[in-house]
N, C-alpha and C positions, 0 to 999 in steps of 0.2 A: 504494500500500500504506500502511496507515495508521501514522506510526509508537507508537512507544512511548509509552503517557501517561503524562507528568513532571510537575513543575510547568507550569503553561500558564496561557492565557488562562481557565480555568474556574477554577483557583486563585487566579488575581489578581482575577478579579471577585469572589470571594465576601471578599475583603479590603478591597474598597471600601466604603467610606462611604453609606451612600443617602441622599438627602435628604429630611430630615422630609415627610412630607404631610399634608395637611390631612384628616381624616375624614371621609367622605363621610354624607351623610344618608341614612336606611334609603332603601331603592329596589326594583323587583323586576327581579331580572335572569332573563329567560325570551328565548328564542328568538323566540317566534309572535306575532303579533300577538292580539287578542282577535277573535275570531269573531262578526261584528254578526247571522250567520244563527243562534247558538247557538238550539238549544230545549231551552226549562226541562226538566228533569227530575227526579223525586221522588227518586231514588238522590242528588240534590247533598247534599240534606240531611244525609241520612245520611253523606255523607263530610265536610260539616261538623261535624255533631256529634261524630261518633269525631276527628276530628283536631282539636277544640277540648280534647280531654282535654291535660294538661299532659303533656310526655314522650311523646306516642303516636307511633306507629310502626304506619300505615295500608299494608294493598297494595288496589287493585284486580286484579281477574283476571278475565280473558275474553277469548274466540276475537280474534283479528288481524281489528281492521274494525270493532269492536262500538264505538268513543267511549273509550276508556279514557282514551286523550292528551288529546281533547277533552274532557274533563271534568274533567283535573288542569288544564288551560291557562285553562278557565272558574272553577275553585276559587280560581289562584293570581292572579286577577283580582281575584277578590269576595272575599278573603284583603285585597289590598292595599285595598279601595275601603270593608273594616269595621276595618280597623286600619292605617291608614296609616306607621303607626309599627313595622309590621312588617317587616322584612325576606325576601324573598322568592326561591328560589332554586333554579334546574331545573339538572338533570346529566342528560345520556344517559349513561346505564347500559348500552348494547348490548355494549359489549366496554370490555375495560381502557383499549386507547388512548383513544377519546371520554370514558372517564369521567375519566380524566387532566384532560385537556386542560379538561374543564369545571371541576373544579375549578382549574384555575388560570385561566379566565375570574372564576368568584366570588375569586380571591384578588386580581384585578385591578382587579375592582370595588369591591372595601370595604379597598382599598388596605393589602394587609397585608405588613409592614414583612419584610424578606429576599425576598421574593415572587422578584423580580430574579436573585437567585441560582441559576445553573443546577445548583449540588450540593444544593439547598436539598429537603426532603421536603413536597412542595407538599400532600401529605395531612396532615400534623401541622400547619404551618403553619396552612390551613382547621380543621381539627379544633379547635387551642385558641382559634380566634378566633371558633367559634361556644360554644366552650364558658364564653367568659365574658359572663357575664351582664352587665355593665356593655354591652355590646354592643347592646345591644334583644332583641326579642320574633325567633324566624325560623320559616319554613318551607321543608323542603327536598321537591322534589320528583326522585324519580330515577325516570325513564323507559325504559319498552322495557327491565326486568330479567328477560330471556325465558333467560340463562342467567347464574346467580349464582357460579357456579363461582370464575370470578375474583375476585370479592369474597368470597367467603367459607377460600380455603384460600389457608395462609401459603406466602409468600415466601421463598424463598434470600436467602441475603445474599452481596454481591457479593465482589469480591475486596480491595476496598479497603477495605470498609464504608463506603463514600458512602449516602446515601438522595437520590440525584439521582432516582433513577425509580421503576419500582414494585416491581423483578427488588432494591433493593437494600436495604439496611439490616437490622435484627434481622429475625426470620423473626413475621410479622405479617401479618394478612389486614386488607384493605380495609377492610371491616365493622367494626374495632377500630377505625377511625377517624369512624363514626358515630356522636357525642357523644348521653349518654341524659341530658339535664337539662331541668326542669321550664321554661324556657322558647322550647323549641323543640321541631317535629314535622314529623315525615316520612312522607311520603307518596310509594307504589311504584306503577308500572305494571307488568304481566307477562303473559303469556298462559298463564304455567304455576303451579299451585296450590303444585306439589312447589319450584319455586322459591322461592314466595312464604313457603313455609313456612320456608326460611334466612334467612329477615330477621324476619320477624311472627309473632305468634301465632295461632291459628287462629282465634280468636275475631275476631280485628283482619283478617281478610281479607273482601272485598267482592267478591261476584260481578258481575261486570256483564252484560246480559244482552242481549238487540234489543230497540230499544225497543219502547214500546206502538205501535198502532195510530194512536191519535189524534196521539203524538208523531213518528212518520212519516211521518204525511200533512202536518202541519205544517211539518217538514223539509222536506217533496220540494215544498210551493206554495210556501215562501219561497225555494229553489233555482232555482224556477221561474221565478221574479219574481213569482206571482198571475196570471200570464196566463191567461186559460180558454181551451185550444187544440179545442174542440169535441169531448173526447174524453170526457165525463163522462158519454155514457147507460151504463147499466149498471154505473155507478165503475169505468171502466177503471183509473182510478188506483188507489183502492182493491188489484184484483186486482196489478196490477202489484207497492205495495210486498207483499201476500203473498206473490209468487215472488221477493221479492228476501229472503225474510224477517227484513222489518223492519231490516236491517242497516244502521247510517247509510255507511259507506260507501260500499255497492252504489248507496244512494240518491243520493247526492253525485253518484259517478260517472253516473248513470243520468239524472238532470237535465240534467249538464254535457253529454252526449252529445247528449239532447234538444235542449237550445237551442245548440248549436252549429248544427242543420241546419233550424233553422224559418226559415221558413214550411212546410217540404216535408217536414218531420217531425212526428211525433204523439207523443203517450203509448202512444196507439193501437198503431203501427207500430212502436213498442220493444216493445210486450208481444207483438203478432205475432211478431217476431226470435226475441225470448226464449223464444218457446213452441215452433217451429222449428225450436232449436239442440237438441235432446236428444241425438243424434249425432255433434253437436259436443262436447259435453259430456262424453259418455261417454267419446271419442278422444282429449280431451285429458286424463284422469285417468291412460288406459292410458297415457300418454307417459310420465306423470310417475316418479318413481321409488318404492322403496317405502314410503318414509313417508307417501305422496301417498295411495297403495292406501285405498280404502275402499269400504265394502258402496256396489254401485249406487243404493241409496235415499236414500242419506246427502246430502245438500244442500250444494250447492255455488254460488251463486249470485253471491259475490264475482267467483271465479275465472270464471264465465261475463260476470260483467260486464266484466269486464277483457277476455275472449276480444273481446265484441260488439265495446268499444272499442277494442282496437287495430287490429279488423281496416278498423275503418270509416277513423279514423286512417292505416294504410297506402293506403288506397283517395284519401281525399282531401288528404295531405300525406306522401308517402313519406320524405322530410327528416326530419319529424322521429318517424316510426316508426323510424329508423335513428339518430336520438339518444335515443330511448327503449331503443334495444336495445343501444347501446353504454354506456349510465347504468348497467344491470342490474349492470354486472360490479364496479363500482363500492363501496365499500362505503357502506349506505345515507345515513351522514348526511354532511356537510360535502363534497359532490361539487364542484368548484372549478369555475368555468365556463370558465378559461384550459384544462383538458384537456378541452376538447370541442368547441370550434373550430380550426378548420382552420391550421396550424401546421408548410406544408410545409418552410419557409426553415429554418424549425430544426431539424426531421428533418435534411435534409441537412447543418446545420453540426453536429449533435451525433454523426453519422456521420463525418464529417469528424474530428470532436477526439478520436471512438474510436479509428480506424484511426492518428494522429500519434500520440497521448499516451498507449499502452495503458499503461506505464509505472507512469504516474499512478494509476491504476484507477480513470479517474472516466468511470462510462459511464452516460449519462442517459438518441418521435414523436407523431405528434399530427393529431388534428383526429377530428371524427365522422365526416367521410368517407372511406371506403373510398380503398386507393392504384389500387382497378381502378376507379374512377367519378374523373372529371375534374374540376378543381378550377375554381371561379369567383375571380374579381376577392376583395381584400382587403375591402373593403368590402359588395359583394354579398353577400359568404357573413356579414359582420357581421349585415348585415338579414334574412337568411335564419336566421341563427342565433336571431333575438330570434321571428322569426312561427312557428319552432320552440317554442321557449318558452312560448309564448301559445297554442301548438294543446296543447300536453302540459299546460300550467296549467289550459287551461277544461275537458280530462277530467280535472282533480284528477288524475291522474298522478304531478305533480312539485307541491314547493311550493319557493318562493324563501324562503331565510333574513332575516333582517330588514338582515345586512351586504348584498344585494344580488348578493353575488358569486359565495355554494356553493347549491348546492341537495339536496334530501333527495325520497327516494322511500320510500316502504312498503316493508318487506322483501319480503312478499308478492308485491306487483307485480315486483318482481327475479323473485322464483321462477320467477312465471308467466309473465314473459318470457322467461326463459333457456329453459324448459320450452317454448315455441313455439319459438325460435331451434330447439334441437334437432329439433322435430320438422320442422323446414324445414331441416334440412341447414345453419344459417348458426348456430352455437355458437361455430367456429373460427376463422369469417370476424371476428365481433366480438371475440372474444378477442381477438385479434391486433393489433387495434387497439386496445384498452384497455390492452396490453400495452405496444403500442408510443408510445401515448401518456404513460405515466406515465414511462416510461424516460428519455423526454424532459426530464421536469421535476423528476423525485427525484434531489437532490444529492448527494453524498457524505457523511460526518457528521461533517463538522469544526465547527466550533463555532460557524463564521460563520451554516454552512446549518442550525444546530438548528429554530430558527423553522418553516420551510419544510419541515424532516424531518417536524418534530409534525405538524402540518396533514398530512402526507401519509401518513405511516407507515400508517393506518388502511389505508386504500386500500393499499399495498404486502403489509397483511397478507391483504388479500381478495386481490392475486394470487397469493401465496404457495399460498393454497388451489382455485387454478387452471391447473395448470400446462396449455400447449400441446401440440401434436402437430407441430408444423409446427416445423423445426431451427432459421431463422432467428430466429422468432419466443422458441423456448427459451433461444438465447444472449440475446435482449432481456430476459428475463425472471430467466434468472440476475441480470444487468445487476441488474433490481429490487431480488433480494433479496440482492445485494452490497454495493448502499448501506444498504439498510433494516438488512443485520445490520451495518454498518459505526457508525449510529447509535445501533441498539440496544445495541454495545457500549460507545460512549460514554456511554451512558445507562445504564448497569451491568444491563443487560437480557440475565443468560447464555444463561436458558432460548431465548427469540426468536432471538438470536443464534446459536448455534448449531444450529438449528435450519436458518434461512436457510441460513447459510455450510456447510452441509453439502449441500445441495442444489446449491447454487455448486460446490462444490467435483466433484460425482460429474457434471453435466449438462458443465461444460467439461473435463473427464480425457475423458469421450465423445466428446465432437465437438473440441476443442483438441488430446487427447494432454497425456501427463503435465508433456510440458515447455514448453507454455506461460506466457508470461508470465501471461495472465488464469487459468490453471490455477493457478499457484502463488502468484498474490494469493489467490486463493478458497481452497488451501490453508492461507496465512498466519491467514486471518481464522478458520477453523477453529482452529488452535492456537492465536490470542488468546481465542475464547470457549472452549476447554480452560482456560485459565490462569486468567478472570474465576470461571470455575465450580468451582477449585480441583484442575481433574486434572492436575497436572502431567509426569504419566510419558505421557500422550497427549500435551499439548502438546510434549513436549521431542522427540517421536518422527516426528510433522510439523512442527516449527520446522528437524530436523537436515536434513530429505530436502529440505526448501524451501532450505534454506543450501547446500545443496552442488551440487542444479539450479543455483543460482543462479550460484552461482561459475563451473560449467563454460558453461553457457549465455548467462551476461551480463559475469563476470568478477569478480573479487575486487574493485576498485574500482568497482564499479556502486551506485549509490542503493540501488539495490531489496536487493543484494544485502547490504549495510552494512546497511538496516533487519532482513531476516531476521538478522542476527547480534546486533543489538542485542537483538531479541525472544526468541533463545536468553539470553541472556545474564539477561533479566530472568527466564525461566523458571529459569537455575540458580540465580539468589537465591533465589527462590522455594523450591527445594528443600532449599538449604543447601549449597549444591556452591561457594562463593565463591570459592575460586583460578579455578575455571572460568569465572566468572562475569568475574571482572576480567580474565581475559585474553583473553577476548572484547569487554569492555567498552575495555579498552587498545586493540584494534586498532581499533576501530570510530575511536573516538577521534582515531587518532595519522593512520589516511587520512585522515579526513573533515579534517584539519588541513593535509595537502598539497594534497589536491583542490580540497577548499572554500574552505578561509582557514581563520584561528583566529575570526575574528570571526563567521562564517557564523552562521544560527539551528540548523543542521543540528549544529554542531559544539558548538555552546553546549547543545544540549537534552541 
């Protein structure tokens, strides 16, 4: 159970000293690498010239698949290769947590002084440090802003008024923190126009569209390698990108597929498949849910693409059709490639430290494969994991981060995978495992595990939007969002927090009973995010039921049971209730001095 936050280690670090650093020379800090297959396209232009205006505030918009990424990634290239002296800088935008987290990659990068500080507002920080102009010339690029929501509507302010996260400080939307000065500009990716219109003006938005014809076939020979596979009477190629239409993409993936199986495959024999699948195509839209729904004529050829290649994928590497299916649940960027190798030692020791230390409330399985499919040698399943890798990288599937170590998918490709999982009966099968995966590795959120929180929270918040069927697999998943709202409440994060801990809370009263210990930590943390959110007559009314379980169930001098009293005791500050306050504060005190010592950290906080 977490206790009470007093002064701590987040208090004494923002008191230390930092040591000067040296200013780093402009640089372009981007994820991808530059793309040697790029082809030109007339639309660059145009997004050079509108984002050369001083102060502009550029979006792209267009269908999931069209280049939009790839043509901010080839801008933020030919940006650094015409003004070297500019500064250059990509954010995913997909949700709050990624866009956090990038900005405090650029605050790492141009070394901005408090950075360090885990109470520190890592968005004002960035903010004034692009706002002055002694700085250089920048561009910022935010990607994937397909729902603006979180950047554009304000924040609660927490209970402390820290601005450690995004849940804290005055009530301010993200967007406040995108500096409008003459020498810097921004440039959005999105698929939605309604979106783009909370950031841009109308004028300033750029449709992106498939490309041409000529730029397609360009695309799919240089994918190709220039090989001529004897498929050209009639331009089979030709017909082929029409039914993909023109989508870079489909085409990407539709090469990769090709040269995986040559000699024995054709352009030919793809556009056969593809012509074939119409019944495939239509089965898989009816699976899908209703946003999927669309009139039968409407053109779908990504998601056929995808259909062609995973089924070929399952056919000639099952391995890693089954780390394709457990990636899905994943949220799409920074996927860690520690939870998706096989990781049974720790399963069992992290079962182990559940069932010893419930106490504690720190409940953390693993690997891609399945617990009903038998495990290989440590080493085996290494090399099996990398010819995994290499079968999902050559369909453009997956791309490796430039750290080596997370990987990113299309959202899309998610969709359509989870969308086939269901329609094969195996949704739960993966769930379960991505579930019990991450349980494994998300820590608690003391202050040591912050690091490793951020990195993973994202992902905690896509299981959040998952929950299971299957009992065991739902207490692992509380597990999840136990810790996740245990961080988020260190991070003065009420809204998430609470959130979680309320589902914690109602999934272990079900299957635990009121008077478990894991019941009445998920309880606790409910009435900490009461408190952070300022309701105190809620908190005080789960802080009392938790104190008094506690007492009859574990005893007056129990850890746990000393923490719920403490946590009352801050809530009657809170109110103004102080005699009450200190005489709960007094006992906590005067046991934890018999039990512990006076010198203990328990009795000192």
């Amino acid at each position: 159970m977490p206790l009470l936050v007093q002064a701590g280690p987040a208090l004494m670090t923002s008191r230390l000293a930092e040591r000067p650093e040296t200013p780093p020379d402009p640089s372009i800090v981007i994820p991808f690498s530059r793309d040697t297959d790029f082809v030109e396209r007339a639309i660059l232009d145009q997004i050079h010239q509108k984002c050369a205006v001083l102060g502009s505030r550029t979006a792209l918009v267009g269908l999931g698949g069209v280049g939009k990424s790839q043509l901010a990634i080839e801008y933020a290239y030919r940006t650094r290769d015409r003004s070297p002296e500019t500064w250059v800088f990509w954010a995913h935008a997909s949700n709050a947590a990624r866009f956090e987290q990038s900005f405090r990659d650029i605050a790492n990068c141009v070394k901005i002084s408090g950075r360090q500080n885990p109470t520190a507002n890592i968005f004002q920080l960035v903010h004034d440090w692009l706002c002055d102009e002694k700085k250089g010339k920048w561009a910022l690029i935010l990607d994937n802003v397909d729902d603006a929501g979180f950047l554009v509507e304000a924040r609660r302010t927490g209970q402390d008024g820290q601005t450690s996260g995004i849940e804290s400080g005055n009530p301010r939307s993200l967007v406040s923190y995108f500096p409008q000065c003459p020498h810097g500009s921004i440039l959005i990716t999105t698929r939605s126009e309604d979106e783009a219109l909370n950031l841009v003006e109308q004028r300033d938005i750029i449709t992106i569209g498939p490309m041409s014809s000529e730029d397609a076939l360009t695309l799919f020979k240089n994918r190709l390698g220039g090989v001529d596979d004897g498929s050209n009477d009639g331009d089979v190629g030709a017909e082929l990108l029409v039914a993909l239409e023109f989508m870079p993409l489909a085409i990407v993936q539709a090469a990769a597929y090709i040269l995986r199986r040559r000699p024995r495959f054709s352009v030919r024999k793809y556009l056969q498949g593809f012509r074939e699948s119409d019944r495939k195509r239509a089965s898989l839209l009816d699976y899908n849910s209703k946003e999927l729904r669309r009139d039968r004529e409407a053109k779908n050829s990504i998601i056929v693409t995808w259909q062609i290649s995973f089924d070929h994928v399952r056919k000639i590497r099952s391995s890693a059709a089954d780390l394709l299916s457990l990636m899905s649940f994943f949220d799409r960027q920074g996927i860690p490639d520690a939870l998706l190798q096989d990781r049974s030692e720790q399963i069992n020791s992290r079962q182990d430290q559940r069932e010893s230390a419930a106490s504690s409330c720190v409940d953390d399985d693993t690997g891609y494969i399945d617990d009903e499919e038998g495990s290989a040698s440590q080493s085996s399943m290494s090399d099996g994991f990398e010819e995994d890798v290499s079968v999902l990288r050559n369909y453009s599937f997956i791309s490796v981060n430039t750290n080596g170590t997370t990987f990113e998918m299309h959202g899309l490709v998610q969709l359509a995978m989870k969308k086939w999982l269901e329609a094969h009966g195996q949704i739960e099968r993966w769930k379960r495992q991505f579930i019990k995966n991450l349980d494994a590795e998300l820590p608690t959120g003391e202050y040591e595990n912050w690091e490793k929180c951020r990195a993973l929270f994202p992902h905690a918040q896509s299981a959040a939007a998952q929950r299971p069927k299957d009992q065991d697999s739902l207490l692992d998943w509380a597990s999840i969002l136990y810790n996740a709202a245990w961080y988020a409440l260190r991070m003065g994060k009420g809204v998430e927090t609470e959130n979680m801990a309320v589902h914690v809370m109602k999934v272990r009263k079900k299957i635990l009973g009121d008077e478990h210990s894991d019941t009445l930590n998920g309880m606790a943390m409910v009435g900490l995010a009461h408190s952070l959110n300022g309701q105190w007559d809620d908190a005080e009314k789960l802080e009392v039921q938790v104190m008094e379980t506690s007492k009859t169930k574990l005893g007056v001098d129990h850890p746990s049971t000393l923490t719920s009293m403490a946590n009352l005791a801050s809530t009657y500050r809170n109110q103004g209730r102080w005699d009450d306050a200190e005489k709960l504060q007094v006992q906590v005190m005067e046991t934890r001095k018999t039990k512990l010592g006076v010198d203990h950290p328990d009795t000192l906080t």
